[in-house]
C-alpha positions as CSV (number, residue, x, y, z in Angstrom):
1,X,-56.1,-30.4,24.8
2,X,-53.3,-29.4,26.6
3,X,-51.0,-31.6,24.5
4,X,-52.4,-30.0,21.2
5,X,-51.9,-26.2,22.7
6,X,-47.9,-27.3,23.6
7,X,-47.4,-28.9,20.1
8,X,-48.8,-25.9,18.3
9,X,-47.1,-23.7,20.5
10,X,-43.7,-25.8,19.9
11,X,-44.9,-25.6,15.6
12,X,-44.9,-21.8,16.4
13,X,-41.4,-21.4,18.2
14,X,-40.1,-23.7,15.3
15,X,-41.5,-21.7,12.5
16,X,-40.3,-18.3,14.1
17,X,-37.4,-20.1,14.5
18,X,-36.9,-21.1,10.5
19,X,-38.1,-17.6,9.4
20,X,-35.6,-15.4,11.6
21,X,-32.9,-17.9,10.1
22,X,-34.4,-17.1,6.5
23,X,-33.7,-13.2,7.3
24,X,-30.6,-14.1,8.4
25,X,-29.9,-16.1,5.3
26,X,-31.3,-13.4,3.2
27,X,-29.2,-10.8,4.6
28,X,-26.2,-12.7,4.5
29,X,-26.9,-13.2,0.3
30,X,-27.3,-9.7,0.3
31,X,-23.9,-8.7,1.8
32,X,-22.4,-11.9,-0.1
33,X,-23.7,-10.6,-3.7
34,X,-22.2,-6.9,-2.1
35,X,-19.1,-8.4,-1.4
36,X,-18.7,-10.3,-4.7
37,X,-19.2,-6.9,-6.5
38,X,-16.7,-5.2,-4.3
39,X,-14.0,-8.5,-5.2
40,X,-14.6,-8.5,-8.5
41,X,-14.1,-4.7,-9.3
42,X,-10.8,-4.8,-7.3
43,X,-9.6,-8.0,-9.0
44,X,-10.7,-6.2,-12.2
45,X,-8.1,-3.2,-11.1
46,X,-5.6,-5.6,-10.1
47,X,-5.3,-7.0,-13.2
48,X,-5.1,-3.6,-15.1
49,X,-2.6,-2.5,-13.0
50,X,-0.7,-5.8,-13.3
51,X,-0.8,-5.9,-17.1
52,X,-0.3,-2.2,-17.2
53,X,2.8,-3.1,-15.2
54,X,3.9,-6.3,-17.1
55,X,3.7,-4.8,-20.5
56,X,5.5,-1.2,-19.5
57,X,9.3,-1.5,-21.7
58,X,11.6,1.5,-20.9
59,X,12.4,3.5,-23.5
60,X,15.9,3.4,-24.6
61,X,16.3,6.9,-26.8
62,X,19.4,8.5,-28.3
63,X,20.1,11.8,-27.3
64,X,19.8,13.5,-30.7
65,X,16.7,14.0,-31.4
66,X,15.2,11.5,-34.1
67,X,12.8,12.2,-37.1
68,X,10.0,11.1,-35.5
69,X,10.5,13.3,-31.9
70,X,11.2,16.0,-34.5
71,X,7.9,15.6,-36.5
72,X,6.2,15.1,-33.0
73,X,7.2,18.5,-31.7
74,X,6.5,20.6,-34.9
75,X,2.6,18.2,-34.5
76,X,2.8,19.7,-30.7
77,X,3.8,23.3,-31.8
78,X,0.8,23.7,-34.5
79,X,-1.7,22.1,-31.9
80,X,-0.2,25.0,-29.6
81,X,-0.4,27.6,-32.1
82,X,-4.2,26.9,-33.1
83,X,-5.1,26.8,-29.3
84,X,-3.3,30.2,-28.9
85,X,-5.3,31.6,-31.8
86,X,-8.6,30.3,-30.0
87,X,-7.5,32.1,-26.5
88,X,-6.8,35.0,-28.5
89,X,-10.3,35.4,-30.2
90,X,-11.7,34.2,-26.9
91,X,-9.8,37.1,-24.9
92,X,-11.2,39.4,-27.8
93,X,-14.8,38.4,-27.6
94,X,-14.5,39.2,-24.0
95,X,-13.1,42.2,-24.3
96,X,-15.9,42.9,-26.4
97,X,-18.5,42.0,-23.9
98,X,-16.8,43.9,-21.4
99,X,-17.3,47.1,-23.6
100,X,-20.6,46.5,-24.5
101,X,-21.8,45.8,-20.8
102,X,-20.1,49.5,-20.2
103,X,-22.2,50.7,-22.6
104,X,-25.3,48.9,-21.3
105,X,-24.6,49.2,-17.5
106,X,-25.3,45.4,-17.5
107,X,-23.3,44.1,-14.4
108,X,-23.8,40.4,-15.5
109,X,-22.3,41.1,-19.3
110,X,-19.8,42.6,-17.4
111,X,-18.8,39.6,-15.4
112,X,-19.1,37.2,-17.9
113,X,-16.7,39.6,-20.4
114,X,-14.3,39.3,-17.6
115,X,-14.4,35.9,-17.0
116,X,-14.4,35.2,-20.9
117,X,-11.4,37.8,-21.2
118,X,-9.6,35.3,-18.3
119,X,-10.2,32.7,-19.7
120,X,-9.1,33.4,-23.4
121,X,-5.6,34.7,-21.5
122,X,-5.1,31.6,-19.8
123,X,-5.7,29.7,-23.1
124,X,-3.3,32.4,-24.8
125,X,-0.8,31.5,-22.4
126,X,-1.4,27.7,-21.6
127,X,2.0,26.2,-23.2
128,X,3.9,28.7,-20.8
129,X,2.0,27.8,-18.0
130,X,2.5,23.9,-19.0
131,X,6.0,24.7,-18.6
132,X,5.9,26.4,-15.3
133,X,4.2,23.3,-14.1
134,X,6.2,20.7,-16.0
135,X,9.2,21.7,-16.8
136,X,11.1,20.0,-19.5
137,X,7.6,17.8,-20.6
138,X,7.1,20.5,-23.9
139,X,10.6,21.3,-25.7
140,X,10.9,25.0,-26.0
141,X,11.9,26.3,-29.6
């Protein structure tokens, strides 16, 4: 009897045994399929920025300006002039608001008429501030 108690109890130590090595084998998949995700998405940005960096050719222009730069900034000062032309309806449509919320005593209206009034200057004004920020990226005319 005493025999059969020790090997069961040995069968039990050598079970608990396996199934402590099985959680440590399942967490390690886990962290292994967590690191493979983490390998692979830098390896993925690697190889943009190597390609990206492979492919990149300096640009050798003349300095008068060619047809094509011209064509490109008379493109870039219609898409300017039809954004202006939006910031200026927007700026009117708040000014609007901020009449009628007078009218209403609506505090709300009134600060969203602001706000759309802001924001339709800033859009009116959006090539200059480009400028201010990047100077020399948008050719003035």
């Amino acid at each position: 009897m005493c025999l059969k108690y020790k090997a069961l109890k040995k069968l039990k130590t050598n079970n608990e045994k396996e199934s402590e090595n099985m959680k440590k084998h399942e967490i390690t998949n886990l962290e292994r399929d967590r690191r493979r995700k983490i390998l692979r998405g830098y390896m993925v940005s690697a190889v943009t920025v190597a390609t990206v960096a492979v492919f990149m050719v300096p640009v050798l222009a003349t300095e008068n300006p060619s047809d094509a730069e011209t064509a490109i900034n008379n493109m870039s000062d219609i898409i300017f002039g039809i954004i202006k032309s939006i910031g200026v309806i927007l700026a009117g449509w708040g000014l609007v608001q901020v009449g009628m919320s007078f009218q209403s005593h609506d505090p709300s209206q009134r600060s969203q008429g602001f706000l759309c009034l802001a924001g339709g200057l800033i859009i009116v004004f959006a090539k200059s501030i480009l400028q201010a920020i990047a100077p020399g990226a948008f050719p003035t005319t």
